[in-house]
RODO-2510 file (C-alpha; in nm, 4 decimals, decimal comma):
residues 474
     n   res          X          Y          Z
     1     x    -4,1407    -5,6022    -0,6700
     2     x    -4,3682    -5,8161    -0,4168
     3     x    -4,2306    -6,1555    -0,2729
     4     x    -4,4081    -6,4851    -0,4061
     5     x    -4,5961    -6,6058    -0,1732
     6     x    -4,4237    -6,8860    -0,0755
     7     x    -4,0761    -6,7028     0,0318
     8     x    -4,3643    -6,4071     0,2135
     9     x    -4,1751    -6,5152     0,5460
    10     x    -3,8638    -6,3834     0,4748
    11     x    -4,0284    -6,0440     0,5061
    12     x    -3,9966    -6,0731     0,9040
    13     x    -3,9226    -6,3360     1,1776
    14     x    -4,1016    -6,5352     1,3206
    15     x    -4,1949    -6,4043     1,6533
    16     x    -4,3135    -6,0723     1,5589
    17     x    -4,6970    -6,0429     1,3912
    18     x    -4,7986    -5,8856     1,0859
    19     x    -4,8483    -5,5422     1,2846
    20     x    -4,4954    -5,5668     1,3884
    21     x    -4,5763    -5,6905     1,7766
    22     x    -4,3764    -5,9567     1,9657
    23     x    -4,5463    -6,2910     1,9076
    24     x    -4,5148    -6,4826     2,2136
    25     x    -4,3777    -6,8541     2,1772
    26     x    -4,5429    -7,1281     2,3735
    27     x    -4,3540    -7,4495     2,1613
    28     x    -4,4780    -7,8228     2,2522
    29     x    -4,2821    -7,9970     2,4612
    30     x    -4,0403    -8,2393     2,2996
    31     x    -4,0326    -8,5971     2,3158
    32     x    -3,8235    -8,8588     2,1164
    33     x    -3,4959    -8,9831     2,0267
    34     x    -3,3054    -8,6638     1,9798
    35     x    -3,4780    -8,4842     2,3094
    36     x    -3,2869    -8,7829     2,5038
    37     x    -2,9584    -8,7328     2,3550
    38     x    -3,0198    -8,3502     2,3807
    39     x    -3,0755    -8,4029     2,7585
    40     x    -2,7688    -8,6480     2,8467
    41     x    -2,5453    -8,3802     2,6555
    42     x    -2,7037    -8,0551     2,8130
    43     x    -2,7037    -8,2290     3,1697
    44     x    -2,3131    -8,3202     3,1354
    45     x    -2,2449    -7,9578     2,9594
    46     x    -2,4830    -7,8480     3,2456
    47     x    -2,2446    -8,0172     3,5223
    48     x    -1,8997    -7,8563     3,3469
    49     x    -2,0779    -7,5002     3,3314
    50     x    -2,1714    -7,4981     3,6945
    51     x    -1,8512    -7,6590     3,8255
    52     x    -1,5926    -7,5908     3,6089
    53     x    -1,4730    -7,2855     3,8161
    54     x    -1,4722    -7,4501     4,1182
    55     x    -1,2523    -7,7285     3,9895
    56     x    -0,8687    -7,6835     3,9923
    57     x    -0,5756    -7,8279     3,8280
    58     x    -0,2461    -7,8033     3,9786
    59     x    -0,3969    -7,5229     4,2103
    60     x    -0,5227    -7,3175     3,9012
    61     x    -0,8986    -7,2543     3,8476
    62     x    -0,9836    -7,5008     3,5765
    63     x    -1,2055    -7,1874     3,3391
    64     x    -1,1237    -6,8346     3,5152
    65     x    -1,1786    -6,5139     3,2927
    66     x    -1,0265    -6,2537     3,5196
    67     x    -1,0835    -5,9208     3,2926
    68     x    -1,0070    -5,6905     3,5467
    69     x    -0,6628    -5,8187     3,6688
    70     x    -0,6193    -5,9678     3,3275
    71     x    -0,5609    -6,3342     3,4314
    72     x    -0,7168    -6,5947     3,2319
    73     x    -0,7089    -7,0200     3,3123
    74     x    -0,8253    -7,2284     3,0588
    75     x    -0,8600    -7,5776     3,1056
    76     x    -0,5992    -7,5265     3,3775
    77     x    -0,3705    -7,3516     3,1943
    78     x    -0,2732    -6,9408     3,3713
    79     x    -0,2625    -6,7352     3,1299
    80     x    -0,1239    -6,3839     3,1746
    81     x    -0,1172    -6,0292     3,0711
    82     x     0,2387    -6,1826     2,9211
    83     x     0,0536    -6,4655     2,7703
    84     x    -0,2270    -6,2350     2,5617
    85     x    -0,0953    -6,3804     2,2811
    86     x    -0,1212    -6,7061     2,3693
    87     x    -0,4768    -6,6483     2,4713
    88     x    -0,5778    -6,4589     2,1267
    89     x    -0,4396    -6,7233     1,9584
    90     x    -0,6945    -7,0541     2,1898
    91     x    -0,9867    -6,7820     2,0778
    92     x    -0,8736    -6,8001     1,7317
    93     x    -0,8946    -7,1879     1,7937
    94     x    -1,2485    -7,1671     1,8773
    95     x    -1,3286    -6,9659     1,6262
    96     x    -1,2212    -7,1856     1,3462
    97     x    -1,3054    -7,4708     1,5350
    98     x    -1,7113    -7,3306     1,5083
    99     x    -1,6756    -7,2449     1,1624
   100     x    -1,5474    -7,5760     1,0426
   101     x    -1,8652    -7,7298     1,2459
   102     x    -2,0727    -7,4984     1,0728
   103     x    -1,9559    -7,5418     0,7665
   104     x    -1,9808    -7,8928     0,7829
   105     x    -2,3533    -7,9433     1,0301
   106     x    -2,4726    -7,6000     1,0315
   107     x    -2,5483    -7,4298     1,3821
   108     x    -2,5352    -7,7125     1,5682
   109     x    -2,3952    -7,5478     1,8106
   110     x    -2,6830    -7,3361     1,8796
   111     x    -2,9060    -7,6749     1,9473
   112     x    -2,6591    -7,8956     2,1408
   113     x    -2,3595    -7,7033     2,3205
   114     x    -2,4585    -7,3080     2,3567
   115     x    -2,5029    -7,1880     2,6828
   116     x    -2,8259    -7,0000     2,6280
   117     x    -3,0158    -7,3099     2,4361
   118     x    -2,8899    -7,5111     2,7449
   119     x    -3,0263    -7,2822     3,0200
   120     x    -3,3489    -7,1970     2,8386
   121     x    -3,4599    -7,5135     2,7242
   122     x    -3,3483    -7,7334     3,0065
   123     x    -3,4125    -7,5029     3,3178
   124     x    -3,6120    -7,2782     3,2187
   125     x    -3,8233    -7,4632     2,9491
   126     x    -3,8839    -7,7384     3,1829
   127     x    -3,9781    -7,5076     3,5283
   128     x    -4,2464    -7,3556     3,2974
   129     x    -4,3831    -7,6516     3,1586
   130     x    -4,3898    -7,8419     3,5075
   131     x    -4,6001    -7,5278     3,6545
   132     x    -4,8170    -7,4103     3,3420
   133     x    -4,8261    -7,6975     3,1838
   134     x    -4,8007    -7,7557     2,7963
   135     x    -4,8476    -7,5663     2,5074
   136     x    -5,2144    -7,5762     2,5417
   137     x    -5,2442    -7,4791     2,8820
   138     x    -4,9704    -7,2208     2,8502
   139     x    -5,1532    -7,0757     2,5910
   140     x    -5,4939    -7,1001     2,7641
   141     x    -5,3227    -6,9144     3,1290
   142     x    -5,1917    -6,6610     2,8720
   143     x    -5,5311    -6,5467     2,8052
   144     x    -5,6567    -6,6141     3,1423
   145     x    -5,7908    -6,3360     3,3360
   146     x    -5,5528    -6,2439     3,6070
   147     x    -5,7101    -6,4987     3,8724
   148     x    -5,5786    -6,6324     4,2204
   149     x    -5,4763    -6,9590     3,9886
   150     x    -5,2881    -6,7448     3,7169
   151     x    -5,1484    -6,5077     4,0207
   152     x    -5,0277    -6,8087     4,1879
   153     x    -4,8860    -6,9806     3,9002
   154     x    -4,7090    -6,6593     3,7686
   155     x    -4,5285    -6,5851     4,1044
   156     x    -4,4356    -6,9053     4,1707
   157     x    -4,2138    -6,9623     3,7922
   158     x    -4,1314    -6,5657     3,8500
   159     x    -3,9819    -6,6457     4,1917
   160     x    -3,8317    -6,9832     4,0835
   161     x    -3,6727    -6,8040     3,7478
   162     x    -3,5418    -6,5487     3,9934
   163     x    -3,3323    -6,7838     4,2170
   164     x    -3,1880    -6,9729     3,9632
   165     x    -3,0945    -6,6644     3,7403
   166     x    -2,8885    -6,5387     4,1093
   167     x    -2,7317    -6,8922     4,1679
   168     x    -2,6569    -6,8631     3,7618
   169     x    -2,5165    -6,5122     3,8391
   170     x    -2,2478    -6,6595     4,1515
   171     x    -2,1399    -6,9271     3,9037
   172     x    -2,0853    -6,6248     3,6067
   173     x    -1,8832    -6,3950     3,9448
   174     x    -1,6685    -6,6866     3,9992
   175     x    -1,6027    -6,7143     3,6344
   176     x    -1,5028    -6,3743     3,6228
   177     x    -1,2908    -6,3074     3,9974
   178     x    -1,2360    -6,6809     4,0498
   179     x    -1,4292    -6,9336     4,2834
   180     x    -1,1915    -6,8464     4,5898
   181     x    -1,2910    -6,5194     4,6001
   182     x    -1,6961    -6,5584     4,5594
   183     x    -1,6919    -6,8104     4,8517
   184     x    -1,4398    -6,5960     5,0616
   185     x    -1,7157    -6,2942     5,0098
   186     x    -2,0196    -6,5362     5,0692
   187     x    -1,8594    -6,6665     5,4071
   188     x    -1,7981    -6,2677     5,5112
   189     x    -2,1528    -6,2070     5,4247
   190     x    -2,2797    -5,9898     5,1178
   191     x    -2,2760    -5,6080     5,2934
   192     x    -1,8892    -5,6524     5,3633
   193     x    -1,8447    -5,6422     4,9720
   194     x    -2,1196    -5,3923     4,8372
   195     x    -1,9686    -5,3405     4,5209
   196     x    -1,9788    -5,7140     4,4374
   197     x    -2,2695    -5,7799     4,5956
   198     x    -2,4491    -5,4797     4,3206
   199     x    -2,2352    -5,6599     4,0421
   200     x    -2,3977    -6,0188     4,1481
   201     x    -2,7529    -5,8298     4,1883
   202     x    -2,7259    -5,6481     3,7929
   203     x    -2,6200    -6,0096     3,6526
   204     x    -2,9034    -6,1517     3,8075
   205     x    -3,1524    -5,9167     3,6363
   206     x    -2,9938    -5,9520     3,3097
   207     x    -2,9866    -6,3458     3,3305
   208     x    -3,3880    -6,3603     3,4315
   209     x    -3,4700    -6,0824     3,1905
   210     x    -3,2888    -6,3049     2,9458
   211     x    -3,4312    -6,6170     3,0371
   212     x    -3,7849    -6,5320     3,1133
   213     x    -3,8630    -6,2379     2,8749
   214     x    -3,6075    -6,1769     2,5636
   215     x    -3,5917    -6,5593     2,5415
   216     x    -3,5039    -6,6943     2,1652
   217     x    -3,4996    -6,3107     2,0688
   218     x    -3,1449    -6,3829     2,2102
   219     x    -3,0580    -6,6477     1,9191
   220     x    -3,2430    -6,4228     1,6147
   221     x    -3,1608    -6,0383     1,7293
   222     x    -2,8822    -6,0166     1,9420
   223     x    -2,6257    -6,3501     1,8948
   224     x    -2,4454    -6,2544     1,5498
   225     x    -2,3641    -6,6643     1,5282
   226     x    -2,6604    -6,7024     1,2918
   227     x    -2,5772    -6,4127     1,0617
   228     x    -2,2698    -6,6537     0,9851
   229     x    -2,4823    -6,8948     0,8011
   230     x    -2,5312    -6,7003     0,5641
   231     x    -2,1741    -6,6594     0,5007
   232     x    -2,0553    -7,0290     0,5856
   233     x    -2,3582    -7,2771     0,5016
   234     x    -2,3690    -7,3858     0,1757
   235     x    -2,5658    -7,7029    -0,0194
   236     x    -2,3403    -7,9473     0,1181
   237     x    -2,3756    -7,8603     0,4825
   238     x    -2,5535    -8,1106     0,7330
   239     x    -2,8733    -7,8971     0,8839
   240     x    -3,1826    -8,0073     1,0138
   241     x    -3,3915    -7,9629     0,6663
   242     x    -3,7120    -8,1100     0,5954
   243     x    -3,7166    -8,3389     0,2345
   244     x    -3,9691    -8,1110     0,0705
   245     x    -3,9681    -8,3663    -0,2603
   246     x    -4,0631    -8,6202    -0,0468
   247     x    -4,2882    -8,3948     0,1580
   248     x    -4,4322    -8,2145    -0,1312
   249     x    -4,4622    -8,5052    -0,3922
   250     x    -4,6700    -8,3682    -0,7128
   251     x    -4,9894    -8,2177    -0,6344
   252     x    -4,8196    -8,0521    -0,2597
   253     x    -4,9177    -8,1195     0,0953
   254     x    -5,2569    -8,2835     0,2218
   255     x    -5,4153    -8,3514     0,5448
   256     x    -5,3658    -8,7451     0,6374
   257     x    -5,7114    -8,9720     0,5386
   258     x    -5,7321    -9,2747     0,7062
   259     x    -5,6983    -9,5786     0,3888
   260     x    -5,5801    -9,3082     0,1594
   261     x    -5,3601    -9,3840    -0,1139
   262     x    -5,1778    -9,0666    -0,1240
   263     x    -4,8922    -9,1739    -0,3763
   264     x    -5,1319    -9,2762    -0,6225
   265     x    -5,3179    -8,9136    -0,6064
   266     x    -4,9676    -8,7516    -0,6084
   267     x    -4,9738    -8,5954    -0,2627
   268     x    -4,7002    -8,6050    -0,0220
   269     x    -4,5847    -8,7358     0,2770
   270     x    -4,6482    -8,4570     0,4979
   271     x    -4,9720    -8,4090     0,5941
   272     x    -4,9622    -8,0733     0,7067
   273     x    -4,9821    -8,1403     1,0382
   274     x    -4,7881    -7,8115     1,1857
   275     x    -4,6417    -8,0259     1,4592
   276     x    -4,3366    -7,9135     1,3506
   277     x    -4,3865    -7,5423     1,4035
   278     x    -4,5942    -7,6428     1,7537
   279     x    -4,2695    -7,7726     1,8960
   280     x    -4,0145    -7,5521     1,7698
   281     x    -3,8617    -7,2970     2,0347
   282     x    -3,8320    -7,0390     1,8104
   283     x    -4,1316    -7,0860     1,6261
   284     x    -4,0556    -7,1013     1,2708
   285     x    -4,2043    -7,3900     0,9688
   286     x    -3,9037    -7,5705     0,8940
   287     x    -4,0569    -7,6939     0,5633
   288     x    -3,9797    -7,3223     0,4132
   289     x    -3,5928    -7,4171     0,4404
   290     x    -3,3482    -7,3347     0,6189
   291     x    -3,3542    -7,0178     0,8343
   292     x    -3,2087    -6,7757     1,0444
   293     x    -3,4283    -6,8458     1,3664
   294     x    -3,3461    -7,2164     1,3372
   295     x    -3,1137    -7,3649     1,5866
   296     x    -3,0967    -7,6771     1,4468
   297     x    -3,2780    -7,8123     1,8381
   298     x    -3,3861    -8,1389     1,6243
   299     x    -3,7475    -8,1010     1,8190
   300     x    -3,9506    -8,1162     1,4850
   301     x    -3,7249    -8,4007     1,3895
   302     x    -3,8479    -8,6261     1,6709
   303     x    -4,1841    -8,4703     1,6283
   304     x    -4,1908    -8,5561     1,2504
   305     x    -4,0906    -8,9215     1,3467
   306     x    -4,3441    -8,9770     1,5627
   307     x    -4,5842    -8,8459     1,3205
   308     x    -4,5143    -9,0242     1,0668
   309     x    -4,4622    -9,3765     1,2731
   310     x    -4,8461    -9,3067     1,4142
   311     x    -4,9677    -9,3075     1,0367
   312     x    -4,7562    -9,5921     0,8877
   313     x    -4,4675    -9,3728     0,7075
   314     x    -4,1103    -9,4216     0,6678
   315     x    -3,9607    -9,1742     0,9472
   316     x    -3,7042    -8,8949     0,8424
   317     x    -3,8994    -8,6925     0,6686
   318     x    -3,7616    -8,4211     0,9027
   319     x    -3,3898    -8,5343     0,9321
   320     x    -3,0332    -8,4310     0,9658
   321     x    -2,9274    -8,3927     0,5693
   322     x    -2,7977    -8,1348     0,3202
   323     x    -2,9410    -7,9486    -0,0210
   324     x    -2,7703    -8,2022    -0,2286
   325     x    -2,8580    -8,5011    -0,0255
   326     x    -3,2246    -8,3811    -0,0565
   327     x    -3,2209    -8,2924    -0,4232
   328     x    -2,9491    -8,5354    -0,5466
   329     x    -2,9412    -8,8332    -0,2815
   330     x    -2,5556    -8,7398    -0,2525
   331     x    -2,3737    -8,8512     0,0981
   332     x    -2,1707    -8,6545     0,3280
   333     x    -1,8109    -8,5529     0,1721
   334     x    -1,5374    -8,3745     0,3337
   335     x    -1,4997    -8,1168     0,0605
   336     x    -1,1807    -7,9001    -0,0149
   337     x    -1,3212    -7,6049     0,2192
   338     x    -1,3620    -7,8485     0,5242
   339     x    -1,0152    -7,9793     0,4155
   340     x    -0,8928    -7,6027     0,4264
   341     x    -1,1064    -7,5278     0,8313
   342     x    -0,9406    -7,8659     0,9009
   343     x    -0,5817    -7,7993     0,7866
   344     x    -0,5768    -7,4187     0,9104
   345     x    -0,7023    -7,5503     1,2938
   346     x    -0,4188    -7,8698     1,3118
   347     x    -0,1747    -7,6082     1,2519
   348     x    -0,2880    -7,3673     1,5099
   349     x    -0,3239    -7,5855     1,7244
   350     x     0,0142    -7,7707     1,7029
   351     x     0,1713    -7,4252     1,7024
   352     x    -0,0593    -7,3473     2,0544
   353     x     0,0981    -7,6905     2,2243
   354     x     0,4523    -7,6059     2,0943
   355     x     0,3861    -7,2729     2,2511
   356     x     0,2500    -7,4051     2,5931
   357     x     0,5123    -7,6683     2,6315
   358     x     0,7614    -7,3815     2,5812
   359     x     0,6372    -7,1397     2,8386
   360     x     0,8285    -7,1229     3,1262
   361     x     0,6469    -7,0855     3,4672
   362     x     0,8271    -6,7519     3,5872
   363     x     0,8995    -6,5200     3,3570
   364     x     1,1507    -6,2203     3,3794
   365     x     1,1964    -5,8514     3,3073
   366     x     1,5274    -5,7099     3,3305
   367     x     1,5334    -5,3399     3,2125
   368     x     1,7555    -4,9848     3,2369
   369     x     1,6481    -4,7790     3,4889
   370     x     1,4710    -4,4896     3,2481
   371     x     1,7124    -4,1421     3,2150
   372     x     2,0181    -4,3250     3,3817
   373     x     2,3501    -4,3341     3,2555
   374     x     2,6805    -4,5742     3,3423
   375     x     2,8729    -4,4655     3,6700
   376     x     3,2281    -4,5184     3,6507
   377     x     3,3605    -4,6438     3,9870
   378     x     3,7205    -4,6903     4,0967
   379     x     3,9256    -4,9805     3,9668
   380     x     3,7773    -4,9155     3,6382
   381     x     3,4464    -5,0891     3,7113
   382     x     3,1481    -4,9502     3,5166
   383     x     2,7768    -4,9265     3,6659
   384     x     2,4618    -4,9623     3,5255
   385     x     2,1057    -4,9374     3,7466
   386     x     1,8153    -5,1426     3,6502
   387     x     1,4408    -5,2347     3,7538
   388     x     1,3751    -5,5816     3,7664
   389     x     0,9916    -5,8107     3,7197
   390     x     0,9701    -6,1823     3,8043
   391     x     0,6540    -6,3276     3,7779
   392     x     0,5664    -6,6623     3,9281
   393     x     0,2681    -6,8040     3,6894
   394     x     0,2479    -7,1332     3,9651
   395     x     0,0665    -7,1946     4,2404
   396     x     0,3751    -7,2210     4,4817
   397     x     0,6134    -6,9759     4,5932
   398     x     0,9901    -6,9769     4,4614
   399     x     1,2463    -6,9179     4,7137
   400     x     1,5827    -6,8482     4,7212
   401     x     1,6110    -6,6356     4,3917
   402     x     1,9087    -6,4751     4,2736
   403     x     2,0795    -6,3341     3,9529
   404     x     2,3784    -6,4158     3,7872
   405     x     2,6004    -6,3228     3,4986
   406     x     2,6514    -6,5387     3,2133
   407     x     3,0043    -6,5482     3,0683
   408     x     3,0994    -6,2483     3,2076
   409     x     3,3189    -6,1464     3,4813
   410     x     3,1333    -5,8859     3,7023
   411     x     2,8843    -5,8812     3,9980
   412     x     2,5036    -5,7908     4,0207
   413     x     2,3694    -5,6110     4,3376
   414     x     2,0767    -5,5803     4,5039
   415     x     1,9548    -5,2378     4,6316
   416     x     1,7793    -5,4500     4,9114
   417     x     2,0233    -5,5905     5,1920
   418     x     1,8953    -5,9582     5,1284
   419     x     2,1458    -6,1557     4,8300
   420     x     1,8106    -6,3463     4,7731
   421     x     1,4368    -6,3071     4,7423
   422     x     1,0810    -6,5141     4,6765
   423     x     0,8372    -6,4644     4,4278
   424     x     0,4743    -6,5643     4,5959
   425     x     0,2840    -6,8074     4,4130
   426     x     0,1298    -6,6537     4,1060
   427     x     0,2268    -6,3027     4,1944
   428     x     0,5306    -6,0869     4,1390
   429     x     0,8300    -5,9337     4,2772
   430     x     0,9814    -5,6355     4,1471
   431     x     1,3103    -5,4070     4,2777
   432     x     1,6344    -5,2354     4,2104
   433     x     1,9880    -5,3720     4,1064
   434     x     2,3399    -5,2707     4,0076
   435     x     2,4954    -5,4672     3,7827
   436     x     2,8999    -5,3758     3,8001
   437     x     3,1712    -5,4824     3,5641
   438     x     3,5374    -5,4111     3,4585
   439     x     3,6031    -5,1984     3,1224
   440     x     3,7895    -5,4393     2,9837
   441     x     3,4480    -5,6296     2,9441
   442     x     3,3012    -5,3962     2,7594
   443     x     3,3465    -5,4238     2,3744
   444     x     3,1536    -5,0455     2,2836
   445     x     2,8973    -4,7964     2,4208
   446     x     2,6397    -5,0758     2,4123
   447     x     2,6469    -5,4381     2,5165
   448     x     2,4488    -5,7239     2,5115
   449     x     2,4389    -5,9291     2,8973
   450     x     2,2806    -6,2663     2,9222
   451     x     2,1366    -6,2680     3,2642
   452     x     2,0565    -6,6227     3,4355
   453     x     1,7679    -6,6226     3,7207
   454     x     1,8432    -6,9024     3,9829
   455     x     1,6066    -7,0690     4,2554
   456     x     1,8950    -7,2318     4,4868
   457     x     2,0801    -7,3811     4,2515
   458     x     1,8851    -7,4409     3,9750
   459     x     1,7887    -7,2594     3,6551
   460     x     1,4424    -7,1184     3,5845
   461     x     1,5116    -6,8685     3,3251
   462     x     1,7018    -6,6255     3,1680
   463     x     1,7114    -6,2646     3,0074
   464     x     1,8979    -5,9931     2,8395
   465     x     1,9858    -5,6483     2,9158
   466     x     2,1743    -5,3328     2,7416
   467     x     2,4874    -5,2320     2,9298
   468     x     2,6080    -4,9176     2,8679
   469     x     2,9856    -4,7861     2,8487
   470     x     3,2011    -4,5278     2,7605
   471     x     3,2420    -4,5020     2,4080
   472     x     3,6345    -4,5056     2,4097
   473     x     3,7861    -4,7637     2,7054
   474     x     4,0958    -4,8083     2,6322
***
């Protein structure tokens, strides 16, 4: 069955060619209301990326992402190997915070707050189009012949792309081993850590290979966030669509005539212009609908506008809107599915501060040293050994620890001489005890002992243990 015409680009993205090539994309640069908002959100979200690990909070990195030694800080917060749940469950948050934006405006994410669109459209973007120049003269160096101007001009944004993709790479490290770590290792110089240093040196290839090869490739082959719109978008959804009966009119598009009464011969408002597909990143015609390769960027909105205020037409042509605003002049509505994203992500998140304000900042594990038995001692006093693990999730060390017994007459004893310990500031301390106590305590071959954990004389957590007995005591 062969495609109508008119829905022929589905067949294939936009940056490939009919012979199945990769189509190189040299967009106009943007201009207009939008760009400027664009570019006082990116250069704030640009700020937070770059410094956010080298901020702290209370002494914890403000975003760390410690795989290795499974430590995690978000927005201040340590999270643990203990905490994992706690950490699933702020991913979870994302995730459903993303989806109700998508469901709601589409990926605009992709345009205003990703990473990648950031980087590439204003670093990148803007390094290449202050050495080569604009579309035109991108395009025209592109088929240059390699020259001493096109050597120049290439090894110059090569070299450029290169330094920022390593200084990009040292802000990813410290995201990843923490900002204390990547300065210690700068200040001892780069051949005193060799196996960082080749971890810094493969990140930096993969960012510029990223950023000044694979490009949007990133956002339409390998970022599975625009499969989802498929799944999540529907007629109601805010995306940047193009008002195609506005656009189209009766008799379809037509180049603009100067004194031309175009409503009266039944042509649109667009006048076929392709302005639209000039300045879009990705390079795709927004007037077929939405599409996969479209990161809602709003660059062929402000391009539309302009258009269209140079020839005497009503802007918005290109605009923020849904299907059913377009086709049935409807308004925004919170629908029930937004009410559902909405409802589900309060709760999570109300059960995700509960949690946090819960969480105590040392946490304890009291357990039966593995194949061991009771010892009966004289005087009738029974003898359990077990491992202990405290773990100190501050930034400051806790001194003077000690265990005690809750409601229960008997005595706990450390293996080590000292009746008290610390536990270094988000580290650990681990070690042998005894805990001893009469038969008549015991109620059975099992018990249940509360166990309190003291710094001086004041409380900072408790935990249970299984104390085993002879079955008959009397």
């Amino acid at each position: 069955m062969e495609t109508p015409d008119n829905e022929s680009f589905r067949d294939s993205i936009g940056t490939l060619t009919e012979d199945g090539a990769r189509k190189w994309v040299f967009p106009k640069k943007p201009s207009g209301k939008y760009w400027d908002y664009r570019k006082l959100v990116s250069y704030v979200l640009l700020a937070f990326l770059l410094l956010a690990p080298f901020v702290k909070i209370n002494g914890n990195q403000f975003l760390m992402f410690n795989i290795l030694e499974r430590r995690f800080n978000i927005f201040g917060f340590p999270f643990w190997p203990q905490d994992f749940y706690l950490f699933v469950l702020s991913m979870l948050i994302g995730v459903i915070f993303i989806a109700l934006f998508t469901v709601a405006f589409g990926r605009i994410f992709c345009g205003w707050i990703c990473p990648q669109t950031i980087f590439m459209e204003m670093v990148f973007r803007r390094v290449e189009f202050w050495i080569d120049g604009d579309r035109g003269a991108q395009m025209r160096l592109d088929r240059q012949e390699w020259n001493a101007e096109k050597i120049r001009k290439r090894v110059t944004k090569w070299f450029i792309f290169l330094v920022i993709s390593f200084i990009i790479a040292n802000v990813f490290l410290a995201y990843l081993i923490g900002s204390d770590k990547v300065i210690q290792y700068i200040m001892e110089g780069p051949f005193e850590h060799i196996s960082t240093l080749i971890s810094l040196l493969i990140f930096t290839a993969v960012f510029y290979f990223v950023f000044a090869w694979f490009r949007e490739q990133v956002c339409i082959i390998a970022c599975p966030y625009g499969r989802l719109q498929g799944v999540l978008l529907d007629n109601k959804s805010i995306v940047v669509a193009y008002d195609h009966k506005r656009g189209e009119g009766e008799n379809g598009r037509k180049k603009f005539r100067k004194n031309e009464d175009r409503e009266a011969l039944g042509f649109g408002d667009c006048i076929d212009c392709f302005q639209c597909v000039n300045v879009c990143p990705t390079g795709i015609d927004i007037r077929n609908g939405t599409q996969l390769e479209c990161v809602n960027c709003t660059a062929c909105i402000d391009e539309c506008d302009h258009i269209m205020e140079s020839i005497n037409l009503p802007k918005g042509l290109i605009r923020y809107a849904s299907e059913e605003n377009i086709e049935l002049k409807k308004k925004f509505e919170f629908t029930p599915r937004l009410k559902g994203y909405s409802a589900v992500l309060l709760i999570l998140v109300g059960v995700l501060i509960g949690m946090l304000l819960l969480r105590n900042d040392v946490e304890a594990r009291v357990l039966r040293l593995p194949g061991q038995l009771y010892e009966h001692k004289d005087n009738n006093i029974i003898s359990n050994v077990f491992t202990y693990k405290l773990i100190n999730k501050t930034t400051k060390d806790i001194e003077n620890v000690s265990f005690k017994l809750r409601k229960k007459v008997g005595e706990i004893k450390m293996v080590s001489s000292e009746k008290t310990f610390v536990v270094p500031a988000q580290g650990m301390a681990e070690g042998t005890l005894f805990i001893e106590l009469p038969q008549s305590e015991l109620s059975g071959d099992k018990n249940s002992l509360m166990i309190e954990v003291y710094s001086g004389e004041n409380l900072i957590e408790t935990t249970s243990v299984n104390f085993l007995g002879p079955r008959s005591y009397k």
